[in-house]
C-alpha positions as CSV (number, residue, x, y, z in Angstrom):
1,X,-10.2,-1.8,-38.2
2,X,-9.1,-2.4,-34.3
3,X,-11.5,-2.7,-32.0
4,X,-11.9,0.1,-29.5
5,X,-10.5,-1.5,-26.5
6,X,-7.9,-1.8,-28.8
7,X,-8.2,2.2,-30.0
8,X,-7.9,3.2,-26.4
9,X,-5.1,1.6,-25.2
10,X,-3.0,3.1,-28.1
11,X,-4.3,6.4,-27.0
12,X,-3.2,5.7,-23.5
13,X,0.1,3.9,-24.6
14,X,0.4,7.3,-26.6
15,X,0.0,9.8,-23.7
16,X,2.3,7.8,-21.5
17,X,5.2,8.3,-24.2
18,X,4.7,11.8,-25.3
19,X,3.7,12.9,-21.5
20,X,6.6,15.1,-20.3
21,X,8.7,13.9,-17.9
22,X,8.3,14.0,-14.1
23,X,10.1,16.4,-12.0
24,X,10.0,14.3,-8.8
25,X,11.9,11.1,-8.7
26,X,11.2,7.9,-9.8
27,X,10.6,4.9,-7.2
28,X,13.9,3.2,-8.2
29,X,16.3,6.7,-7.6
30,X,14.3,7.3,-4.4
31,X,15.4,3.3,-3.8
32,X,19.4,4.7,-4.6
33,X,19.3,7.5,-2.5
34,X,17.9,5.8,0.6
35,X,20.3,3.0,0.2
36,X,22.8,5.8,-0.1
37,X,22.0,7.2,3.2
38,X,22.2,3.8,4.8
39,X,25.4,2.9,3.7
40,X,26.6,6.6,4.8
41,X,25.2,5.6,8.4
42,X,26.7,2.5,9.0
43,X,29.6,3.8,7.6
44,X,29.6,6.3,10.5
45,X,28.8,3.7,13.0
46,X,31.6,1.8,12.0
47,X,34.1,4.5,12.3
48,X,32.8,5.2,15.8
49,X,33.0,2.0,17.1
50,X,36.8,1.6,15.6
51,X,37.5,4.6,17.5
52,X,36.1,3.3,20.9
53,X,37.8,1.8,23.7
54,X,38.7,-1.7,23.4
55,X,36.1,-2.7,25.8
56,X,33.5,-1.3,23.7
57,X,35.0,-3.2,20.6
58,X,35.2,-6.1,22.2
59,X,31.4,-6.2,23.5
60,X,30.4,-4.8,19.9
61,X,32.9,-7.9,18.4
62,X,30.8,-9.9,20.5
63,X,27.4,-9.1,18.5
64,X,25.5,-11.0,15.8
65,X,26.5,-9.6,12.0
66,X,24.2,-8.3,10.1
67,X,22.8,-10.5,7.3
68,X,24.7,-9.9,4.1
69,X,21.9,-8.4,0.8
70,X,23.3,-9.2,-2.4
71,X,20.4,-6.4,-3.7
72,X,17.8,-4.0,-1.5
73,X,14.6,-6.0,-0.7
74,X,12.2,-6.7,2.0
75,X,12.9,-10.0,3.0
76,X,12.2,-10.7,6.3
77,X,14.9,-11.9,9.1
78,X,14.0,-15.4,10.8
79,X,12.5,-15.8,14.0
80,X,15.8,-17.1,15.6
81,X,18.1,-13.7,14.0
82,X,15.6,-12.0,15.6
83,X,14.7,-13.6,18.8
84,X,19.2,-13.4,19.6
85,X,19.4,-9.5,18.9
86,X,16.3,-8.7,21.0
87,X,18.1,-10.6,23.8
88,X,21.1,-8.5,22.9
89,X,19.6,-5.6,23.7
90,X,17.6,-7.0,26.6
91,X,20.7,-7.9,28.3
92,X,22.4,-4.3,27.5
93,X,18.8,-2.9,29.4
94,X,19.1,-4.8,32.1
95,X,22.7,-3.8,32.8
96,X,21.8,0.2,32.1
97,X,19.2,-0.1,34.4
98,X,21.9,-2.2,37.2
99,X,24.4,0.6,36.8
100,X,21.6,3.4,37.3
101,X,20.4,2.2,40.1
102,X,23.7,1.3,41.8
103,X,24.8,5.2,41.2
104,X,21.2,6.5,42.5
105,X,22.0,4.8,45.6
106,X,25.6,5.3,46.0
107,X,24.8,9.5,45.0
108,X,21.9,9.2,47.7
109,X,24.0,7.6,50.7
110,X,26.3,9.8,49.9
111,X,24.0,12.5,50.9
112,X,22.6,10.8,53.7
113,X,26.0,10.3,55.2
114,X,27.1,13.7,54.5
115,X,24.1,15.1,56.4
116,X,24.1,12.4,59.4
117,X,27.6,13.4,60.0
118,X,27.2,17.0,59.4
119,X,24.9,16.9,62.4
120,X,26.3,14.4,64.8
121,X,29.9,17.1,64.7
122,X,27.6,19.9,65.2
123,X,26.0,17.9,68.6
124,X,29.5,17.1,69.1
125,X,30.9,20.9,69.1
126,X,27.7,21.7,71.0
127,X,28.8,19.5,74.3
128,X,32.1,20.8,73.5
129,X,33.5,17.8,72.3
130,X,36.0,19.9,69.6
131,X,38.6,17.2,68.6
132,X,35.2,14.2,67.9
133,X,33.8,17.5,65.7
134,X,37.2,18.1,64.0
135,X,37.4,14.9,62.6
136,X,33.7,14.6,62.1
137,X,34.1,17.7,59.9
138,X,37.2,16.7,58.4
139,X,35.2,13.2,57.0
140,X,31.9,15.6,55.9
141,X,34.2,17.7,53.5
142,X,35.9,14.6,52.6
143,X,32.9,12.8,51.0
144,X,31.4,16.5,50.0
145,X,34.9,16.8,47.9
146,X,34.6,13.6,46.6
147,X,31.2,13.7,45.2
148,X,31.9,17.3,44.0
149,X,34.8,15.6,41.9
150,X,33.7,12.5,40.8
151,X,29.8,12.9,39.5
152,X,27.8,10.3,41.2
153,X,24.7,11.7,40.3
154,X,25.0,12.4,36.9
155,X,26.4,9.2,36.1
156,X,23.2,8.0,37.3
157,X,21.3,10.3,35.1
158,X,23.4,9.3,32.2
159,X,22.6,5.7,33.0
160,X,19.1,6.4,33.6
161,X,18.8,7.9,29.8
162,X,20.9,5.0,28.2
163,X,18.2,2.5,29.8
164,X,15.6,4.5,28.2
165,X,17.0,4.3,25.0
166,X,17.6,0.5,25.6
167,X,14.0,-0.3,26.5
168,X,12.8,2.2,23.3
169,X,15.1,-0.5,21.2
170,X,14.1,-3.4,22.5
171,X,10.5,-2.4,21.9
172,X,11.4,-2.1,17.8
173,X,13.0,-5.2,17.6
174,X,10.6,-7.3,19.1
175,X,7.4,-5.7,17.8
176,X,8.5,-4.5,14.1
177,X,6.0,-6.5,11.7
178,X,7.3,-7.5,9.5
179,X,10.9,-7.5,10.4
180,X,12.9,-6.8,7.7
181,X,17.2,-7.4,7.0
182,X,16.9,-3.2,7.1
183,X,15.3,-3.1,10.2
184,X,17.7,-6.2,11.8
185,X,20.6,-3.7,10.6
186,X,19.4,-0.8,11.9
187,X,18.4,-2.2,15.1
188,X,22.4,-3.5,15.2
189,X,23.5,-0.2,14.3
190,X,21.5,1.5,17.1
191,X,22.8,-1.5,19.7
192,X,26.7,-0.7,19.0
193,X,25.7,3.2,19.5
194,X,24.6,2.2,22.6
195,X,28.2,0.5,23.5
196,X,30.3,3.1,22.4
197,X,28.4,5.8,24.1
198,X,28.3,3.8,27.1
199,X,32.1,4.5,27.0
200,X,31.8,8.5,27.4
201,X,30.0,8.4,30.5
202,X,30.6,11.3,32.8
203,X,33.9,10.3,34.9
204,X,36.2,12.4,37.1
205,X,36.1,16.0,36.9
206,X,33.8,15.3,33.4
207,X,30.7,16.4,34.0
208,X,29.3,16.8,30.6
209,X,26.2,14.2,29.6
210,X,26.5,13.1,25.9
211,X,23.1,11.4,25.9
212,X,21.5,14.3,23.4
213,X,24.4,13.0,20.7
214,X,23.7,9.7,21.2
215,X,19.6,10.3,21.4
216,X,20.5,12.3,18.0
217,X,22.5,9.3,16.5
218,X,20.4,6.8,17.3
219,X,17.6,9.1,15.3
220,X,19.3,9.0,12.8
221,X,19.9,5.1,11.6
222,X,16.1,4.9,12.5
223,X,15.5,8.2,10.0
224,X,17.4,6.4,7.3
225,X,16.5,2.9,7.5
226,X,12.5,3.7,7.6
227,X,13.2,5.7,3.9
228,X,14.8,2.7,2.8
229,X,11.6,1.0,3.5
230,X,9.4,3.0,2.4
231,X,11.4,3.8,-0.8
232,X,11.5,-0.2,-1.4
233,X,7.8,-1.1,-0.7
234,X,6.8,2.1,-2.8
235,X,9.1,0.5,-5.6
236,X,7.5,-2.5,-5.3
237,X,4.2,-1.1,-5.7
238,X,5.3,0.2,-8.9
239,X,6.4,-2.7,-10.3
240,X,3.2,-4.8,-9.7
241,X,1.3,-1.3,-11.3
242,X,3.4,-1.8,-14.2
243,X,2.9,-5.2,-14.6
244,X,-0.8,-5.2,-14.1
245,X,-0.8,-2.1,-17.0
246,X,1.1,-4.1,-19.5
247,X,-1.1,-6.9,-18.6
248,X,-4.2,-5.1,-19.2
249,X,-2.4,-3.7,-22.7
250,X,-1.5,-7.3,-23.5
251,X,-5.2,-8.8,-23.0
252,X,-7.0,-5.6,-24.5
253,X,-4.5,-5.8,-28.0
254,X,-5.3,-9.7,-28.2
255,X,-9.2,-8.7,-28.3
């Protein structure tokens, strides 16, 4: 007669087979349909950076590639991958941050000068110096017109908000533990966001900021590449269940 141990793995062997089967997806689908997202993303990433300027190709052209996975897994990146595309994106922060605070300063001597002259041609037509206040006036609305046409300010703003981004990336790549291919690719995807975006800046008579799409975007690949990794580690955690079951089954059948 078998043993118990022996009795009751049957019975549990038994259950598993005849249990009905789960509504909710398995570990390995949930695996597929991150991976499908992914690939959809990067896709999308690609197509925006083949429509970009050539400048912003040409920086992009200019970053590491992404390692190449022959399968989804949660191998981690080396230390030197990593330590380049952190530098990457340091060096894009620091030049977000340059161009912000060249256009703060431009949009605020701008208004300094606008005001200083606005009141020296208003002493000047006060001592009844007309032609000095003429051409004093004549230079106010010429820098008034200018930075009503050209958006000095915003183009800070915009700037301002690309740095933040920058700094938010370059946070993720250097203190993601452990730092996995997914997280090296998303970190790339979200870096060449960063140069084609940088590309539909507010210029002359364009006022309009695009920084929510690109705060959206970047969302986005972070969205999709942290189901990936969840979706993989739970998958993993199945498999070492599994095995650990059939172990169990194996040792309890030999008794």
């Amino acid at each position: 007669m078998p043993s118990a141990k022996v009795a009751g793995a049957a019975i549990w062997l038994l259950a598993i087979l005849m249990s009905p089967p789960s509504l909710s997806q398995t570990p390995i689908q949930n695996v597929q349909n991150a991976l499908s997202q992914v690939t959809k993303t990067a896709e999308e990433v690609t197509s925006q950076v083949q429509q970009a300027s050539s400048q912003a190709q040409a920086k992009v052209n200019e970053l590491p590639q992404a390692p190449i996975e022959s399968k989804p897994q949660l191998d981690v990146v080396s230390e030197g991958e990593r330590t380049h595309l952190c530098g990457k994106i340091s060096a894009f922060t620091g030049h977000a941050q340059s161009q912000e605070l060249e256009y703060s300063s431009l949009a605020l001597a701008t208004i300094i000068s606008a005001a200083g002259l606005a009141l020296v041609g208003s002493i000047s037509s006060f001592l009844a110096k007309n032609k000095t206040a003429g051409v004093i006036g004549l230079v106010v609305a010429a820098i008034v017109g200018f930075s009503n046409a050209y958006p000095i300010g915003p183009v800070a703003d915009f700037y301002r908000s690309l740095a933040g981004q920058a700094n938010a990336l370059s946070v993720e790549c250097e203190y993601t533990k452990p730092y996995t291919l997914n997280a090296y690719a998303s970190n790339l995807s979200q870096l060449k966001l960063l140069y084609v975006y940088e590309d539909k800046r507010p210029s002359l008579g364009n006022y309009r900021l695009s920084t929510d799409d690109l705060t959206k975007q970047l969302q986005v690949v972070r969205t999709t590449a942290n189901n990936l990794t969840n979706a993989l580690t739970e998958n993993a955690l199945d498999d070492v269940t599994e095995e650990r079951s059939a172990h169990h089954f194996a040792a309890a059948k030999k008794k």
